[in-house]
C-alpha positions as CSV (number, residue, x, y, z in Angstrom):
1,X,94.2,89.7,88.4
2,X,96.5,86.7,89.0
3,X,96.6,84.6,92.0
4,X,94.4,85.5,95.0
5,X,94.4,89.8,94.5
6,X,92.0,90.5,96.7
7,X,93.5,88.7,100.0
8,X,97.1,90.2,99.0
9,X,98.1,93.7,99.9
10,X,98.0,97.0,98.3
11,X,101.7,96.6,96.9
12,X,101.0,93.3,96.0
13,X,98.1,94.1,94.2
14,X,99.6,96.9,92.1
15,X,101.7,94.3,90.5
16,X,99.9,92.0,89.7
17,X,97.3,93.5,88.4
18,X,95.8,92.9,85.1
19,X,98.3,90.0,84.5
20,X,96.7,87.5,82.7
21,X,98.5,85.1,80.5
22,X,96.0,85.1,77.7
23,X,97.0,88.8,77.7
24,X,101.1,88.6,78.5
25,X,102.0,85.2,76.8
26,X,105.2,84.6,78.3
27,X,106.3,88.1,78.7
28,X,106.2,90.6,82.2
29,X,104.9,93.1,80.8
30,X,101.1,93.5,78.5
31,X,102.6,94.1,75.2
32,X,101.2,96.7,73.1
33,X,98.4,95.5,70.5
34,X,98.0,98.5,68.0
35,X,95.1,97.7,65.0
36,X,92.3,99.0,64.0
37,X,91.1,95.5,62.3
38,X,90.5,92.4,64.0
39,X,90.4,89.7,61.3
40,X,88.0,86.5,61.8
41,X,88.6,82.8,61.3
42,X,85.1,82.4,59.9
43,X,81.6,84.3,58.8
44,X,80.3,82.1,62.2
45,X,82.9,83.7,64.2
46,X,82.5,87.0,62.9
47,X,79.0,87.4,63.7
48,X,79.1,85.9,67.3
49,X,81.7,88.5,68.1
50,X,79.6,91.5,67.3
51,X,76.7,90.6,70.4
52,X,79.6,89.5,72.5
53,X,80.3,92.7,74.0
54,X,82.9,92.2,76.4
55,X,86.7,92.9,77.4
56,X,88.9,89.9,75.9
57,X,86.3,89.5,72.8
58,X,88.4,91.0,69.6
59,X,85.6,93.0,67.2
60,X,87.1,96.2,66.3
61,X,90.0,98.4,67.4
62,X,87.2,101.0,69.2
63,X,86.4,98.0,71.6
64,X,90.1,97.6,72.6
65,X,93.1,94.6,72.6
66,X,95.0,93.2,75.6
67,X,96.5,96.1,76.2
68,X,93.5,98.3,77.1
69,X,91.8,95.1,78.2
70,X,94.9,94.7,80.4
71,X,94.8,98.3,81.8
72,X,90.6,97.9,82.8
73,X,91.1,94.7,84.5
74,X,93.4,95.8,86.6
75,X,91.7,99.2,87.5
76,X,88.8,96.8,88.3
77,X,90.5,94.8,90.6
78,X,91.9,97.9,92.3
79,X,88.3,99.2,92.6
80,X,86.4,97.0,95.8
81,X,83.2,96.3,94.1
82,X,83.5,96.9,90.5
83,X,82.3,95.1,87.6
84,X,84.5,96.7,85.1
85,X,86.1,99.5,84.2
86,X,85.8,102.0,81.0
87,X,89.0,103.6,79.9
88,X,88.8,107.5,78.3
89,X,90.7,109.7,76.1
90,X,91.3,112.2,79.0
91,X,89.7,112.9,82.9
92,X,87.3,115.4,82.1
93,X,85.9,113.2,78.8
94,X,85.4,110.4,81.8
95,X,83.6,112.7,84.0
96,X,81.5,114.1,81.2
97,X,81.2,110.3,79.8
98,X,79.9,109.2,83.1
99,X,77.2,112.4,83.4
100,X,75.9,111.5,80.3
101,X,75.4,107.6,80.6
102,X,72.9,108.2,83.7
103,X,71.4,111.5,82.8
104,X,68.5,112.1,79.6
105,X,66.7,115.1,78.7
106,X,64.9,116.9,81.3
107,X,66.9,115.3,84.5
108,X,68.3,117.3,87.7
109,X,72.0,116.9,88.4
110,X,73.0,118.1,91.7
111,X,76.9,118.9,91.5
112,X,78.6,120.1,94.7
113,X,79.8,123.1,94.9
114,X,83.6,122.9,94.8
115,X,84.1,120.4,92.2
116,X,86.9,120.5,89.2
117,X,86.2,123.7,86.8
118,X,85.5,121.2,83.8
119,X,82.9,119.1,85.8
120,X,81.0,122.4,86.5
121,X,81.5,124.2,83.0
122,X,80.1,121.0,81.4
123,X,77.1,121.0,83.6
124,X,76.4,124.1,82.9
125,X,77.2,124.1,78.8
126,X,77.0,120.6,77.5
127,X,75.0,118.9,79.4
128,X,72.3,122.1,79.5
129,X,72.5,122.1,75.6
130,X,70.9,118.7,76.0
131,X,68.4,119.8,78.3
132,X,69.7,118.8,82.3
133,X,69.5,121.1,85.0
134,X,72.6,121.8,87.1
135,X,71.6,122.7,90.6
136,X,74.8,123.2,93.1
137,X,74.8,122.5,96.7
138,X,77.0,123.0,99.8
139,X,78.6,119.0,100.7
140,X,79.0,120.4,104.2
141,X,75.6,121.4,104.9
142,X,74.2,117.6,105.2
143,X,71.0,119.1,107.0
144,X,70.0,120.4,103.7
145,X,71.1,118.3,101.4
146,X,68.4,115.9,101.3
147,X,65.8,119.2,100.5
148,X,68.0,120.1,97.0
149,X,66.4,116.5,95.6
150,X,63.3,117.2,93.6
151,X,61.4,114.8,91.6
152,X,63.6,114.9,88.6
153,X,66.8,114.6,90.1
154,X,69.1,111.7,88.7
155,X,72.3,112.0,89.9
156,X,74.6,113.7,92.3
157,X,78.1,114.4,91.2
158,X,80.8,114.2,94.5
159,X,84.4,115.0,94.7
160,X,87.1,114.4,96.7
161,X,88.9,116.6,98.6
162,X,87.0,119.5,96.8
163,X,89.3,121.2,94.0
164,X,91.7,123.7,94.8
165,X,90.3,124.2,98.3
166,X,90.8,120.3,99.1
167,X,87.7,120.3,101.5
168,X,86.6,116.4,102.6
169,X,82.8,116.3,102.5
170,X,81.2,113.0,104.3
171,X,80.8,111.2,101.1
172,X,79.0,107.7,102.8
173,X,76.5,110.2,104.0
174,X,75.7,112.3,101.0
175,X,75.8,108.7,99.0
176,X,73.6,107.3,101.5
177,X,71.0,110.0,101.3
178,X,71.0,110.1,97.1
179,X,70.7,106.5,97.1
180,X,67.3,106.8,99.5
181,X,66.3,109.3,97.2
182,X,66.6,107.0,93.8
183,X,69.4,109.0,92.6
184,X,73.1,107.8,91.3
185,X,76.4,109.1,92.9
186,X,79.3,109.6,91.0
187,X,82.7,110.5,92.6
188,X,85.8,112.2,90.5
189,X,88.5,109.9,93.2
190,X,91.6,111.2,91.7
191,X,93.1,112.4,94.4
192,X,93.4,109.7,96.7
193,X,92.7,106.8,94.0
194,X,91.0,103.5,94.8
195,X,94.3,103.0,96.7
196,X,93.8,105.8,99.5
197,X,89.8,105.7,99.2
198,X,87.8,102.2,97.7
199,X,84.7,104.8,96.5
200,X,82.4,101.9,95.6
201,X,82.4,100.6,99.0
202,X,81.9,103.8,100.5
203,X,78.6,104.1,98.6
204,X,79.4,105.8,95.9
205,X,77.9,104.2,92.4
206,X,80.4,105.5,89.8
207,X,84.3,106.3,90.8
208,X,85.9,108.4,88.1
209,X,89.9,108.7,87.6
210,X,92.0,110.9,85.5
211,X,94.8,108.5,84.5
212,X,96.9,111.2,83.7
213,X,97.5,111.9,87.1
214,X,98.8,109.3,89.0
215,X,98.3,105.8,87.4
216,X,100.3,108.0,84.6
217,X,102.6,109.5,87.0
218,X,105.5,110.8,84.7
219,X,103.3,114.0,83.0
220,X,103.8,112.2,79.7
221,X,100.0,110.6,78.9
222,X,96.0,111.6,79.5
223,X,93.6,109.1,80.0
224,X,90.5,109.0,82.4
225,X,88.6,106.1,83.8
226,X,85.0,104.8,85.3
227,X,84.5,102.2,87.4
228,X,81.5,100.8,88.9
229,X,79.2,97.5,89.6
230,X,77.3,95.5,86.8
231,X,74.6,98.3,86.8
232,X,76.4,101.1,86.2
233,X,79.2,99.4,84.2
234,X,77.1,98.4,81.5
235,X,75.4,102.2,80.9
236,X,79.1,103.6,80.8
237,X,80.5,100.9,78.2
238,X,77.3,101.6,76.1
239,X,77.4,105.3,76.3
240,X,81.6,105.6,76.3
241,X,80.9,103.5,72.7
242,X,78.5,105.2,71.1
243,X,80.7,108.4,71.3
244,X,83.5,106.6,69.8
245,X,85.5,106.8,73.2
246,X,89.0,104.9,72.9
247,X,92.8,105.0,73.9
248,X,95.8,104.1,72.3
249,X,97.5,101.1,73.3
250,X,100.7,103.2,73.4
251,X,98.7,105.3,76.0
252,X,97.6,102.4,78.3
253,X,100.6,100.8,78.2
254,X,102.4,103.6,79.9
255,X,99.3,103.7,82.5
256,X,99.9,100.0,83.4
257,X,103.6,100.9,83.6
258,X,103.4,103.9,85.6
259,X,100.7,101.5,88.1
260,X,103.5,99.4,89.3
261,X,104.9,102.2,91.0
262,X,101.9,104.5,91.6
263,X,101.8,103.3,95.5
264,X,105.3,103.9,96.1
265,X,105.0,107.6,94.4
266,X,101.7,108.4,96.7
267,X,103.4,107.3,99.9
268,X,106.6,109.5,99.3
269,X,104.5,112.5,97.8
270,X,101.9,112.1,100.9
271,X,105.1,112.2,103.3
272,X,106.9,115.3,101.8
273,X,103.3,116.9,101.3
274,X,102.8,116.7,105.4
275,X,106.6,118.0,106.0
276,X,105.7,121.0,103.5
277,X,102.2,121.6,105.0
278,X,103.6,121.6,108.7
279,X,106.2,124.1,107.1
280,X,103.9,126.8,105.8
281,X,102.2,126.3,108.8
282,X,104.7,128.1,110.6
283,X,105.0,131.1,108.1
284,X,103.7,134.5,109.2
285,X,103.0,134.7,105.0
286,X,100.5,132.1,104.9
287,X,97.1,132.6,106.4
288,X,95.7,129.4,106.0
289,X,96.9,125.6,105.1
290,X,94.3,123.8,103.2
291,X,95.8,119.7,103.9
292,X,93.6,117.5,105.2
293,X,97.0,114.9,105.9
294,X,97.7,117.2,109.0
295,X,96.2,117.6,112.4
296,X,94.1,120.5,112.7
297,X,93.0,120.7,109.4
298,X,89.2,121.1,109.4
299,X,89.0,118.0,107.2
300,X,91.4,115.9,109.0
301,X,89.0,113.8,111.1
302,X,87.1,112.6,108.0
303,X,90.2,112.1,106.6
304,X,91.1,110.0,109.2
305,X,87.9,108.3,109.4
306,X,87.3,107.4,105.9
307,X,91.2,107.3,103.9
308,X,93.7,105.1,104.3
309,X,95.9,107.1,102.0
310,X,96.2,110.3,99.7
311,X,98.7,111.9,97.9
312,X,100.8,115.5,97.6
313,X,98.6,118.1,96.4
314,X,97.2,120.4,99.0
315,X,97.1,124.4,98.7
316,X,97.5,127.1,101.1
317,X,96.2,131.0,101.4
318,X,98.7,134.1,101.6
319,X,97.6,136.5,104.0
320,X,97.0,139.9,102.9
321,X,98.8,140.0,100.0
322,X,98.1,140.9,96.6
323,X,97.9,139.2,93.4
324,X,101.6,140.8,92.3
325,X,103.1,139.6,95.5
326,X,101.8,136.3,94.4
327,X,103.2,136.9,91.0
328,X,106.2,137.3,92.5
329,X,105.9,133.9,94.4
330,X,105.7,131.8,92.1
331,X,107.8,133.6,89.9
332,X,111.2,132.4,92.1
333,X,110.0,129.4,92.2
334,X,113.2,127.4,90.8
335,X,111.7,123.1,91.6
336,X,107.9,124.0,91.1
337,X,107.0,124.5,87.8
338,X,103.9,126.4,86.8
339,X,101.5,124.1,85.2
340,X,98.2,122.7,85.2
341,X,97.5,118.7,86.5
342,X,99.3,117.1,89.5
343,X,100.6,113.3,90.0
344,X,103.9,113.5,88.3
345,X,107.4,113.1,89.6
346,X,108.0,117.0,89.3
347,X,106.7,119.4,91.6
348,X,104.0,122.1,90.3
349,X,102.7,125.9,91.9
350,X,99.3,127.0,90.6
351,X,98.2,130.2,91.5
352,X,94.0,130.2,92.3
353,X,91.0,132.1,93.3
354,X,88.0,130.3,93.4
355,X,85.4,133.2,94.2
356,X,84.1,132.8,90.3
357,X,83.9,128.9,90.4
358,X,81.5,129.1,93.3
359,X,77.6,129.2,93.7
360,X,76.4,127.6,97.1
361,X,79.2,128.4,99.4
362,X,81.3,131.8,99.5
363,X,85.2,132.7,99.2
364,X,86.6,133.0,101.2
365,X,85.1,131.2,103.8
366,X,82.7,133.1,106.6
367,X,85.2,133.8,109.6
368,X,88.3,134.2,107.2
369,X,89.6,137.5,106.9
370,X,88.3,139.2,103.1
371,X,92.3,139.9,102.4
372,X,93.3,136.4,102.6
373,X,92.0,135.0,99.8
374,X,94.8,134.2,97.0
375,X,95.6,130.8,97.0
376,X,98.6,128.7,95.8
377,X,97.9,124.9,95.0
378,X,100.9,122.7,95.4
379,X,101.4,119.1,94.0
380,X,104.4,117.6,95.3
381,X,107.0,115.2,93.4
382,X,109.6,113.5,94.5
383,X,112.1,116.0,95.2
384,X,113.8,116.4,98.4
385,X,111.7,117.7,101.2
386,X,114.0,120.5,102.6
387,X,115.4,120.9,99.0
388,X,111.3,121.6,98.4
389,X,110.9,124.1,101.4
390,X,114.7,126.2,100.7
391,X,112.5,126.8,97.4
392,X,109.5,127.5,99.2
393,X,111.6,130.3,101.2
394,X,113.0,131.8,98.5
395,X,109.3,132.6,97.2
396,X,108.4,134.0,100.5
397,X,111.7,136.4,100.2
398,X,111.1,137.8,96.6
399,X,107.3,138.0,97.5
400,X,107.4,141.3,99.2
401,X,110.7,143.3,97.7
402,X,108.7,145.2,94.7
């Protein structure tokens, strides 16, 4: 970062980081470096580059250029208490990257229990195949957490809000109590970003990204990220390069582009995600708003305890109605479109039911009624709010005329 980053605000952080001139020359913007080859002055030169292993230290196309190196540095700076940052070809190969750089052969991972699909399908395939135990706990139950640790367990993977159901846990606790028992967090942050949540300095060991989402912002790129302190930075770089992990230049130079703006784009999704929630709030279709922005929510007071930001995507529950009435939901739809991700300018519907993605806490939740269970998942753009809830209405009208 240029100048003096970490006194200036968030704004004034987004732009300028990863600025330097060795990087820019005389430009605004990083340009983009493509090669493969980095030619050497010298045999001398060559050979002091390969133990050199650092950001800014041309070798080989797989270790970067400016423009990656450009893109890390300023996701470190961004990150309170990072020593670097390691940039992946997509989310889920940075949460599977970061598993396998502090787990070996015969480790216990505990993985709560409402993480992303991907984090839990690679617990239990790839990372079994090399021999780790998955073991899943409840975040909410902190009473029992400390009794899931055994004498083998390595790491705890967090998440937060929890997917789909977008549940805060109370991450300095849980990260508190893995760290007394010798173990590593790691947090997928993607929904608030360093921005709305500095992970590190919560406790956590490991903060994990997917890019794609909102550094990206424009549904056009995929790229995943890891920060973390000296420790942990070191293990990730190591591991993410023996698996041949890299990104296109192309690729990051969109991410530092679409960083510029990412605060602005969080502060007007996180507004017209609270207008929506308070919204469906109010109609007799929906049994339960799942937004931990508003008052009321159950997660709200961590929230409000621990964030100083988020972003649009929040889900609610239909009550009592079938998975056809929710067909027909969506269906209407005209401004959401029906797609996987979230962080882009356009707005998305996802149709969920989490009962099959769950092992240490039930769905739907004890005290809810068993019909209301179908969820929708919501990730806001930048639409028009009312233009976003005449939509909304329209769903709720075709929803019930079979």
């Amino acid at each position: 970062m240029t100048g003096s980053g970490g006194k200036h605000g968030k704004g004034t952080r987004l732009v300028e980081a990863g600025r330097r001139k060795e990087w820019t020359g005389p430009v605004v913007n990083p340009p983009v470096w493509r090669g493969s080859t980095h030619l050497y002055d010298s045999e001398a030169e060559r050979k002091a580059a390969i133990g050199n292993n650092r950001d800014g230290q041309f070798y080989y196309g797989r270790r970067g250029a400016p423009t990656q190196w450009a893109l890390s540095d300023a996701l470190t700076g961004l990150e309170e208490g990072a020593a670097g940052t390691v940039l992946y070809p997509s989310g889920v190969a940075a949460i599977t990257g970061a598993m396998l750089s502090v787990l070996k052969p015969g480790d216990v991972l505990l993985v709560q229990d409402n993480v992303y699909e991907p984090t839990r399908l690679n617990a239990l395939g790839l990372l079994k195949t090399f021999g780790v135990e998955t073991r899943f706990f409840d975040p909410f139950d902190l009473d029992c957490f400390g009794d899931v640790f055994c004498d083998k367990t390595r790491a705890v993977m967090l998440e937060v809000p929890g997917s789909l159901t977008m549940e805060i846990c109370d991450v300095p606790r849980l990260a508190a109590i893995a760290r007394e028992k010798g173990a590593v967090s790691l947090i997928d942050n993607t929904w608030a970003t360093s921005l709305g949540f500095p992970a590190l300095s919560h406790g956590c060991d490991i903060a994990i990204m997917s890019l794609t989402k909102h550094v990206g912002g424009h549904s056009d790129m995929m790229m995943g990220s890891a920060s973390a302190g000296e420790r942990w930075y070191r293990k990730l770089r190591n591991t993410a390069q023996a698996l041949g992990h890299v990104v296109s230049p192309d690729d990051a130079a969109l991410a530092l582009r679409g960083l510029r703006t990412m605060g602005l784009r969080l502060e007007r999704t996180v507004d017209t995600a609270r207008q929506l929630a308070e919204w469906l709030k109010t109609r007799p279709e929906v049994a339960h708003v799942m937004c931990p922005l508003i008052e009321g929510d159950a997660s709200h007071t961590l929230w409000k305890r621990d964030f100083t930001g988020g972003c649009g995507l929040f889900s609610f529950v239909l009550k009592g109605r079938d998975e056809a009435a929710r067909a027909r939901f969506v269906d209407t739809l005209e401004l959401f479109g029906i797609g996987y991700s979230w962080g882009g300018y356009e707005s998305l519907a996802l149709p969920f039911d989490p009962a099959s993605i769950r092992s240490a806490t039930p769905w739907p939740p004890e005290g809810w009624d068993e019909a209301d269970r179908l969820g929708i998942r919501l990730a806001i753009g930048l639409e028009d709010p009312q233009d976003l809830i005449r939509d909304l209405a329209r769903g709720f009208e075709a929803m019930d005329q079979e």
